[in-house]
MMTF fields as JSON, N, C-alpha, C and O atoms, coordinates in Angstrom:
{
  "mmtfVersion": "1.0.0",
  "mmtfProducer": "UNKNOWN",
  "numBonds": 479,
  "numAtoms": 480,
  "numGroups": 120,
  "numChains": 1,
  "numModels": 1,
  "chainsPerModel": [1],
  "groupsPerChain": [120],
  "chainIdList": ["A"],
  "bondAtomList": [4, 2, 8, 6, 12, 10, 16, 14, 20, 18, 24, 22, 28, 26, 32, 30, 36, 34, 40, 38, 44, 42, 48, 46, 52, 50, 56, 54, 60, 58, 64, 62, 68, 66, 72, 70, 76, 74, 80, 78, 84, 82, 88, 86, 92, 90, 96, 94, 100, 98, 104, 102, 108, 106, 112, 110, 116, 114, 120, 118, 124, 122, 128, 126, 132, 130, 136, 134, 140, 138, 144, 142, 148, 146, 152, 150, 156, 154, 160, 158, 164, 162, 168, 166, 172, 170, 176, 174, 180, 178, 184, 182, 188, 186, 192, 190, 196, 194, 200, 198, 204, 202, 208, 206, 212, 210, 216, 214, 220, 218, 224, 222, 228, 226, 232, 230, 236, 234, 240, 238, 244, 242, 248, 246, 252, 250, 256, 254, 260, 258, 264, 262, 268, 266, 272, 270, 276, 274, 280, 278, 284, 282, 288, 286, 292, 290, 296, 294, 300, 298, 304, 302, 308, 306, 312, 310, 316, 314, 320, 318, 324, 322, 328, 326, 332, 330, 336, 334, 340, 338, 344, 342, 348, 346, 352, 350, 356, 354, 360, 358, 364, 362, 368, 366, 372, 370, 376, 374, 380, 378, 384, 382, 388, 386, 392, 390, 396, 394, 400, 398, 404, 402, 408, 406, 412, 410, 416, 414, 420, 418, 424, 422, 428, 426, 432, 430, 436, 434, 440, 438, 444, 442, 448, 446, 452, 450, 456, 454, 460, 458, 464, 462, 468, 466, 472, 470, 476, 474],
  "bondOrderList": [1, 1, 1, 1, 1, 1, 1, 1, 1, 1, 1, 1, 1, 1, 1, 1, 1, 1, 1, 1, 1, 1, 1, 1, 1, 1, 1, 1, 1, 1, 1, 1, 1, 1, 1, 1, 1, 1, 1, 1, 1, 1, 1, 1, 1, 1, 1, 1, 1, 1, 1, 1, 1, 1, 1, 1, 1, 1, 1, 1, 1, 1, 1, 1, 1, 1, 1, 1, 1, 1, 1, 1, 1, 1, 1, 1, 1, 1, 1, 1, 1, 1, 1, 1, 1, 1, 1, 1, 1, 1, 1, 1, 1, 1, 1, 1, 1, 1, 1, 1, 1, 1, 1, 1, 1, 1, 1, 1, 1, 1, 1, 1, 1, 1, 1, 1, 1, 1, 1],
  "groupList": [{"groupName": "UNK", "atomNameList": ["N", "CA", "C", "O"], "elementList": ["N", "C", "C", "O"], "formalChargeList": [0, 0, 0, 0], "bondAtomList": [1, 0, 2, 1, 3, 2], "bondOrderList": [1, 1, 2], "singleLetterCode": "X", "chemCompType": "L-PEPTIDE LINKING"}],
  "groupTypeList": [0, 0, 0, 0, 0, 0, 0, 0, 0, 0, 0, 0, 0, 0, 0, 0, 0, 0, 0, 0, 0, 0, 0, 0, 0, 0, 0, 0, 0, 0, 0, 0, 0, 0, 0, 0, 0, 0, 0, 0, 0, 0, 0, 0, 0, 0, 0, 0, 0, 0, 0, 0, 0, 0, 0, 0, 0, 0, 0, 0, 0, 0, 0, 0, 0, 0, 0, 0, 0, 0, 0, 0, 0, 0, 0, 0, 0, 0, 0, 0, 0, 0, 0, 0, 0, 0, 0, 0, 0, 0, 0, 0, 0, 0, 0, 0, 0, 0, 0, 0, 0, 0, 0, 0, 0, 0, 0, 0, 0, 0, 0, 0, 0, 0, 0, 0, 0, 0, 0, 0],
  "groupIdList": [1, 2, 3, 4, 5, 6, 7, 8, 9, 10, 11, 12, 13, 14, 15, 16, 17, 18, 19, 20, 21, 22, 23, 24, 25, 26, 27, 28, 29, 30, 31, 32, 33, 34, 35, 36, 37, 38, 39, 40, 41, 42, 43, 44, 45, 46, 47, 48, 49, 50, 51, 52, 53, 54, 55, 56, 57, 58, 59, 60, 61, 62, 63, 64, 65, 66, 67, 68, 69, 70, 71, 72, 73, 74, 75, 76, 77, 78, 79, 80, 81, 82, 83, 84, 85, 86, 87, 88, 89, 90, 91, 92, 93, 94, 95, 96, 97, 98, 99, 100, 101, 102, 103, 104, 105, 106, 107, 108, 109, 110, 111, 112, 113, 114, 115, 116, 117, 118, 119, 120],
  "secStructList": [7, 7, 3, 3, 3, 3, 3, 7, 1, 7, 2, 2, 2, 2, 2, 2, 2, 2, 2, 2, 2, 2, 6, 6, 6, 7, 3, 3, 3, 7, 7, 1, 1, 2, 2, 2, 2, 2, 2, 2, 2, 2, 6, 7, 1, 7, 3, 3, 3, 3, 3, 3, 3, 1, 7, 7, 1, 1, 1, 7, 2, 2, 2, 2, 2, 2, 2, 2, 2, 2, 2, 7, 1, 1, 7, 7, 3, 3, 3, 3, 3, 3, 1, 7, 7, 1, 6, 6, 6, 2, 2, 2, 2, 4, 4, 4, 6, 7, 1, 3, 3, 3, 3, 1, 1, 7, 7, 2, 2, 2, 2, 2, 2, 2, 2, 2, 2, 2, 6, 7],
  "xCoordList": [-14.87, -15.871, -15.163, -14.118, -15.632, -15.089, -15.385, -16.488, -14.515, -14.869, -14.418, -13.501, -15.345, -15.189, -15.745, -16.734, -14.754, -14.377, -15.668, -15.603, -16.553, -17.047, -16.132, -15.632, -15.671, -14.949, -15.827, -15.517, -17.047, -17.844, -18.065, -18.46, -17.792, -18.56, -19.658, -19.841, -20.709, -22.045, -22.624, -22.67, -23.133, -23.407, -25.065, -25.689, -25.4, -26.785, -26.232, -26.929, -25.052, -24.345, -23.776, -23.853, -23.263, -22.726, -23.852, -23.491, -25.161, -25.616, -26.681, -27.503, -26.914, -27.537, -26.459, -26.777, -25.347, -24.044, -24.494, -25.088, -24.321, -23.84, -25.045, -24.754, -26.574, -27.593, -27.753, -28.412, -27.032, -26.907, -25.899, -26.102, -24.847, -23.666, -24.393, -24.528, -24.841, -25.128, -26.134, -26.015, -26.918, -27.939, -27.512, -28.351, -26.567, -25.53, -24.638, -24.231, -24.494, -23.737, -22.211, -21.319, -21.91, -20.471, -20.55, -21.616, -19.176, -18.73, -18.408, -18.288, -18.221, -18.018, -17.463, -17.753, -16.55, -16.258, -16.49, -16.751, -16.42, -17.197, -16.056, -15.355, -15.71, -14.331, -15.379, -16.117, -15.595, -16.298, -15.39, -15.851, -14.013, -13.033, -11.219, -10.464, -11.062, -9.465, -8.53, -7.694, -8.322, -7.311, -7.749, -6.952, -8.998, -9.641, -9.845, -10.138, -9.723, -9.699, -8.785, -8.712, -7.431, -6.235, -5.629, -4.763, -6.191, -5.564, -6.405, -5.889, -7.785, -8.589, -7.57, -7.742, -7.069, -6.489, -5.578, -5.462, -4.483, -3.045, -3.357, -2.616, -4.367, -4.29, -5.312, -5.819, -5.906, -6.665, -6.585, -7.086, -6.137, -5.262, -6.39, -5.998, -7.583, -8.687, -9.766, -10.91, -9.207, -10.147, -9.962, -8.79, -11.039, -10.568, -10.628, -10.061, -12.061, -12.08, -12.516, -13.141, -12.606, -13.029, -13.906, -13.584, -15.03, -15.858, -15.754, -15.925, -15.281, -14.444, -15.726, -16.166, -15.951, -16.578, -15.472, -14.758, -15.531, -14.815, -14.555, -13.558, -15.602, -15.86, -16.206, -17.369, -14.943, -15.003, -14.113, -13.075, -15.05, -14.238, -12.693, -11.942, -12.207, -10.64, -9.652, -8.913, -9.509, -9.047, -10.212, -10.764, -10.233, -10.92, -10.802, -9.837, -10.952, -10.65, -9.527, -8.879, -9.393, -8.213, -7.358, -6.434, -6.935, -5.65, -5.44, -4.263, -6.529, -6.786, -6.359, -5.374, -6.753, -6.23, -5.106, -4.972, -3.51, -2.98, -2.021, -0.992, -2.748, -1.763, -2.006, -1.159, -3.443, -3.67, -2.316, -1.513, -2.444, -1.8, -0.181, 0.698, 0.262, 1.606, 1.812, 2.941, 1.012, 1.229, 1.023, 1.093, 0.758, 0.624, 0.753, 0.43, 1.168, 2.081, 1.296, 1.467, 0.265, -0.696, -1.912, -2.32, -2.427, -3.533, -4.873, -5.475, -5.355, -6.828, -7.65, -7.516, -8.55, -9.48, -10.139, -10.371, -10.31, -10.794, -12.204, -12.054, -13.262, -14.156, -14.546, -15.269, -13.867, -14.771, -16.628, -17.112, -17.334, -18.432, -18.499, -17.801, -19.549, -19.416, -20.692, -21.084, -21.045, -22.12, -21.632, -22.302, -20.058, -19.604, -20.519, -20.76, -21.083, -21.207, -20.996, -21.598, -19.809, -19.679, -18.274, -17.269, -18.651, -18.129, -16.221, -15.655, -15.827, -14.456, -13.801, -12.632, -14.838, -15.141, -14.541, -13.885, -14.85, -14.202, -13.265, -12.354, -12.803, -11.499, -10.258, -9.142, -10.867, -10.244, -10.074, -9.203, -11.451, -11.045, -10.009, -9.176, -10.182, -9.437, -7.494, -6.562, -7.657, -6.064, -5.582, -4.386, -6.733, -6.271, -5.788, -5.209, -6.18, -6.006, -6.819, -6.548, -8.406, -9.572, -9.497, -8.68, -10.098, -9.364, -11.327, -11.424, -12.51, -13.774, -13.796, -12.969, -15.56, -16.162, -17.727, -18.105, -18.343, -19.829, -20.324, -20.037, -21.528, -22.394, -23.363, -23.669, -23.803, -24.178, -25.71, -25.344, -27.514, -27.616, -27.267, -27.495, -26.611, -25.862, -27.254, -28.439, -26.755, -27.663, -26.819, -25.755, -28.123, -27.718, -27.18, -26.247, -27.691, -27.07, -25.465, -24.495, -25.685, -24.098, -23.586, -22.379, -23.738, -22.444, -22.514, -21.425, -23.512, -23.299, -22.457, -22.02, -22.064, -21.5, -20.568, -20.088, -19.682, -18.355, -17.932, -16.917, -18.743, -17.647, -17.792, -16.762, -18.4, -18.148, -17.417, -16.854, -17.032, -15.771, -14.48, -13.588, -14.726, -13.005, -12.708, -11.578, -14.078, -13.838, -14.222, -15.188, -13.353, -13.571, -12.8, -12.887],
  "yCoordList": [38.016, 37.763, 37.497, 36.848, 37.932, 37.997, 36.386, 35.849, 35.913, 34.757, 34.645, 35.287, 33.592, 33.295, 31.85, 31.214, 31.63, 30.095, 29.845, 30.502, 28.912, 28.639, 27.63, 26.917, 27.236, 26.539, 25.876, 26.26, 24.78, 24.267, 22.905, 22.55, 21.867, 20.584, 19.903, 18.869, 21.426, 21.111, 21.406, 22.554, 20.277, 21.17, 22.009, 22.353, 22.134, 22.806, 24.353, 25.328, 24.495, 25.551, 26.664, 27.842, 25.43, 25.831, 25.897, 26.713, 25.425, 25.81, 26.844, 27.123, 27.258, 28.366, 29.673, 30.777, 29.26, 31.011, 30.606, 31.508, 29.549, 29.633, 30.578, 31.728, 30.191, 30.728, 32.2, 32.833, 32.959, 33.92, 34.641, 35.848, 34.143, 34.645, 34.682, 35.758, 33.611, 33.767, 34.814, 35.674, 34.764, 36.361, 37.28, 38.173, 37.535, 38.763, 38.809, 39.901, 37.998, 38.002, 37.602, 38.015, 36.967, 36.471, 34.941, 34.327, 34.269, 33.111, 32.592, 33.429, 31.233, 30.645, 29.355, 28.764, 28.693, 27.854, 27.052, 27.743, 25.384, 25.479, 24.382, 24.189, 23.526, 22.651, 22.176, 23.092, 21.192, 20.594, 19.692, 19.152, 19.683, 19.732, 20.282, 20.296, 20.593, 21.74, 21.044, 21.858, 19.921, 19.428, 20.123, 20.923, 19.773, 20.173, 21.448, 21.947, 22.422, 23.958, 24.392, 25.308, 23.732, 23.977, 24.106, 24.896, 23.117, 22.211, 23.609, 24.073, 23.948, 24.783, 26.763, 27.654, 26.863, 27.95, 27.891, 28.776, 26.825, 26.569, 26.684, 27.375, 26.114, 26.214, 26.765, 26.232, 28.182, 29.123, 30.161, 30.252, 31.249, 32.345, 33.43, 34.53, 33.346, 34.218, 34.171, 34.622, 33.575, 33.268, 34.377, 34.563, 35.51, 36.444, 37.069, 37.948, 35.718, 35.558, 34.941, 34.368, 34.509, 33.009, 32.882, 32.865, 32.803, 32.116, 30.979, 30.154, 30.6, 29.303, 29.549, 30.541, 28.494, 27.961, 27.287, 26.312, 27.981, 27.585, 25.699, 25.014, 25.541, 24.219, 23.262, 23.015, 22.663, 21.592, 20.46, 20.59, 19.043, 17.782, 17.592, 17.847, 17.122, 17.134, 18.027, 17.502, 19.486, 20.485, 21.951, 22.647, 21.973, 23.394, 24.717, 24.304, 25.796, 26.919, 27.863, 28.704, 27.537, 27.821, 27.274, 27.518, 26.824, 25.351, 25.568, 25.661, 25.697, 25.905, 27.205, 27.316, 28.458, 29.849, 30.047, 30.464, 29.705, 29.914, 28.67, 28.895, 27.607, 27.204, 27.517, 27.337, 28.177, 28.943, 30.019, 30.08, 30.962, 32.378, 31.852, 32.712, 30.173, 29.927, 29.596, 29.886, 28.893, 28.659, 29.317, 28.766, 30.469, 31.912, 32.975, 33.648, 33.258, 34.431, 35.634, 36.417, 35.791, 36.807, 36.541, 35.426, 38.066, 38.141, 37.53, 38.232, 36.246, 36.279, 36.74, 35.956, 37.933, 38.009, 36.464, 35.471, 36.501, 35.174, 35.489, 36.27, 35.152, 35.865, 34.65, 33.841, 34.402, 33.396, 32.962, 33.692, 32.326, 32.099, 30.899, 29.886, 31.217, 29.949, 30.733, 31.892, 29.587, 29.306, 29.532, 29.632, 29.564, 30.572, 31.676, 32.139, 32.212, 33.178, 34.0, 35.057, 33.324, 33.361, 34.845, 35.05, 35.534, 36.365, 35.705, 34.658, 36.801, 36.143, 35.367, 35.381, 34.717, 34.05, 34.965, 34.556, 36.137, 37.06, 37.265, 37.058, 37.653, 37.91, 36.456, 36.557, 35.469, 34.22, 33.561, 32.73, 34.159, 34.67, 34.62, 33.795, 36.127, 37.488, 36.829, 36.701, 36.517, 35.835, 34.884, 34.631, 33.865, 33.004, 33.492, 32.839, 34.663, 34.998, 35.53, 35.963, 35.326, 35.472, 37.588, 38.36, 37.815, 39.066, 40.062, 41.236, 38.981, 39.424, 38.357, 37.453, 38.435, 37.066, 37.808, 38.916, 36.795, 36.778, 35.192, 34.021, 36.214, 34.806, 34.022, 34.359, 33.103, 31.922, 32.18, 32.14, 32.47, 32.334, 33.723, 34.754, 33.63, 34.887, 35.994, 35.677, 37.104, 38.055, 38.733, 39.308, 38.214, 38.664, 40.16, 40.478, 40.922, 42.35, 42.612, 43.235, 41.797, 41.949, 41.043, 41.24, 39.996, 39.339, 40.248, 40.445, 40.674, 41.388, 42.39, 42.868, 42.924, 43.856, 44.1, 45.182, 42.55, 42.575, 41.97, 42.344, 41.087, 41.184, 42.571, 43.074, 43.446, 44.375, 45.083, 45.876, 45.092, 45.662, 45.016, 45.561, 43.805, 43.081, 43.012, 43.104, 42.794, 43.285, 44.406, 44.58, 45.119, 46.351, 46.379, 47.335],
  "zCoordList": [-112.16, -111.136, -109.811, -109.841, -108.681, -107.529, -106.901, -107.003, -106.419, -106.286, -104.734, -104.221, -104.019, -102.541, -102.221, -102.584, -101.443, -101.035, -99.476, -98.437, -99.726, -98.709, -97.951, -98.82, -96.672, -96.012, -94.795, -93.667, -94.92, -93.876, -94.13, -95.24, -92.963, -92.917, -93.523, -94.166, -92.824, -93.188, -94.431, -94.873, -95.102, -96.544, -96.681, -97.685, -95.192, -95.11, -94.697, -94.98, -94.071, -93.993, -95.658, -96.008, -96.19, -97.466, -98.401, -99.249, -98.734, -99.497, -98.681, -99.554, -97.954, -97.263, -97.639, -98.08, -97.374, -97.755, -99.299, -99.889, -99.929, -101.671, -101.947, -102.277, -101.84, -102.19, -102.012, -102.837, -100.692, -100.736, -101.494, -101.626, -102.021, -102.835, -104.169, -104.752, -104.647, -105.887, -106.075, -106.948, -105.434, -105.451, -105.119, -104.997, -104.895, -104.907, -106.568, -106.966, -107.111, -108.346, -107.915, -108.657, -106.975, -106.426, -106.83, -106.775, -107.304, -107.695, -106.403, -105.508, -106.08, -105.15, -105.335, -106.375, -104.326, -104.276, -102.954, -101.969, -102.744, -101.381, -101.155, -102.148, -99.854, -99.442, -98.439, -98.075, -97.991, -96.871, -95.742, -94.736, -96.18, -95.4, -95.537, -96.509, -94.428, -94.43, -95.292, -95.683, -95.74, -96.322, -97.966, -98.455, -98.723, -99.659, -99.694, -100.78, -98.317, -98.675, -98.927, -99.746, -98.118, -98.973, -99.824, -100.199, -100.24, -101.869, -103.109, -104.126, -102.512, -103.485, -103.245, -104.078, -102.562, -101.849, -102.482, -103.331, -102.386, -103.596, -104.917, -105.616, -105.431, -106.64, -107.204, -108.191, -106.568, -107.394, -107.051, -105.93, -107.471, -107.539, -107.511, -107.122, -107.814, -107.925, -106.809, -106.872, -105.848, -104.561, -103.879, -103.551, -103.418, -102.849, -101.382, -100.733, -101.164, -99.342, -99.128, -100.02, -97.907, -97.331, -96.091, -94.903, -96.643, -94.88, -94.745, -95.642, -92.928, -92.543, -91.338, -90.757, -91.328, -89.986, -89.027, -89.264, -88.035, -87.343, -86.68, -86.454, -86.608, -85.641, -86.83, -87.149, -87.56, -88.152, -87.399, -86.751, -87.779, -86.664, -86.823, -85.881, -88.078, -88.516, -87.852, -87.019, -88.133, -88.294, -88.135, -88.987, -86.126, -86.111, -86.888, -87.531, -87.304, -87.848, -87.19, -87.815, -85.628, -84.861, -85.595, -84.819, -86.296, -86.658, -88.024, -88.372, -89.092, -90.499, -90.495, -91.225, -89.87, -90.278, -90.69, -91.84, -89.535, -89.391, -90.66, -91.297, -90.631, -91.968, -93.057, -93.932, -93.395, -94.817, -95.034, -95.965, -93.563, -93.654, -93.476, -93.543, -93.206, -93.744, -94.702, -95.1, -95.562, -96.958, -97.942, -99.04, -97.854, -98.852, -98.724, -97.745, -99.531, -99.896, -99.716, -98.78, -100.808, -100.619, -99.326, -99.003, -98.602, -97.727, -98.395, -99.208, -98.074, -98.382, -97.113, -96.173, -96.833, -96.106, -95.357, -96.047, -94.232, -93.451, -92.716, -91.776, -92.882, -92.126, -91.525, -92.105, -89.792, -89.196, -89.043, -88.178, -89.445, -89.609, -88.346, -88.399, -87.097, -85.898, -85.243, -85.1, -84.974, -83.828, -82.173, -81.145, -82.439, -81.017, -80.99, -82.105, -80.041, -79.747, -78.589, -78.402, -77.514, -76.476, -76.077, -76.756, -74.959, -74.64, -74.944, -74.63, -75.591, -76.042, -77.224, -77.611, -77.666, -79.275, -80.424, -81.382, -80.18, -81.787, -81.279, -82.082, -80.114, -80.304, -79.812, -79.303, -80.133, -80.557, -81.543, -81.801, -82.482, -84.106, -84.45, -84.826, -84.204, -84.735, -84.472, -85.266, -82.697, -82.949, -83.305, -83.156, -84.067, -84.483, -86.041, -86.909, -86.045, -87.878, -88.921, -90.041, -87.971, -88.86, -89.365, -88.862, -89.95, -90.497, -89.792, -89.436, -89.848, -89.089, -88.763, -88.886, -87.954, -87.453, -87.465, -87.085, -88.009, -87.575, -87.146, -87.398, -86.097, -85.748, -86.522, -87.666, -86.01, -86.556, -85.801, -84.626, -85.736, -87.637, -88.112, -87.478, -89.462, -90.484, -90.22, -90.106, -90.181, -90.601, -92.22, -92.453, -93.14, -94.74, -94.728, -95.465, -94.013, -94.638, -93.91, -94.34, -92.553, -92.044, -92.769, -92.628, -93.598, -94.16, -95.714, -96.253, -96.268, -97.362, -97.403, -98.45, -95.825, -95.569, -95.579, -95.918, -94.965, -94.579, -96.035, -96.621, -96.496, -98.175, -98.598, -98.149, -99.153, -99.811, -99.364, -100.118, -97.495, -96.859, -97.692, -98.343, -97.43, -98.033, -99.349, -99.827, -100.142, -101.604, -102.311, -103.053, -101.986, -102.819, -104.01, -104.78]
}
C-alpha cells in the first residue's frame, strides 16, 4: 500500500487531507510537528510522499524541507501544501526543496493529481 505522510499543525488540516486519502485507497501517516515528522521519515522506509504545510510555528516548511532532503538518502516527493498564495510563493517552494506546491483551499482533483504524478 502506498503510503503518505501528512506533515500539518492543524489537525482540521490533517483530517480534511486523511479523509481524502483514505477514499482514494492510500495509507497515511500524519506528524503535527517537524521534530515528529522526522523521527516518522527515519524510521519508515515505506513513506512515499509527503504533504508539508508550509507555515508551521516551531519549524516553517522552508527549514523542514531541506533537513528531511539532509537526512536521507533516498528522494521522498515533497508537495508543499500553504495558504501562501502569493505571487512568488511556489517558486519559494520549489527552492526550498518542495518537489510541487498547491494552494490552500486543496482542490481534490489537483491533489489527486499530483500524487498519482509522484506515485506511479
Amino acid at each position: 500500500m502506498k503510503k503518505i505522510l501528512i506533515i500539518d499543525d492543524d489537525n482540521r488540516n490533517v483530517f480534511a487531507l486523511s479523509a481524502v486519502l483514505r477514499s482514494r485507497g492510500y495509507s497515511y501517516l500524519a506528524a503535527t510537528t517537524p521534530q515528529e515528522a522526522l523521527q516518522l521519515i527515519a524510521n519508515d522506509a515505506e513513506i512515499e510522499l509527503i504533504l508539508m504545510d508550509m507555515m508551521m510555528p516551531e519549524m516553517d516548511g522552508y527549514t523542514l524541507i531541506p533537513a528531511i532532503r539532509k537526512d536521507n538518502t533516498r528522494h521522498i516527493p515533497v508537495i508543499a501544501v500553504t495558504a501562501q498564495a502569493m505571487a512568488g510563493d511556489r517558486d519559494r517552494c520549489i527552492a526550498a526543496g518542495a518537489d510541487d506546491y498547491l494552494s490552500k483551499p486543496i482542490d481534490i482533483d489537483k491533489l489527486t493529481g499530483v500524487i498519482r504524478h509522484y506515485m506511479k
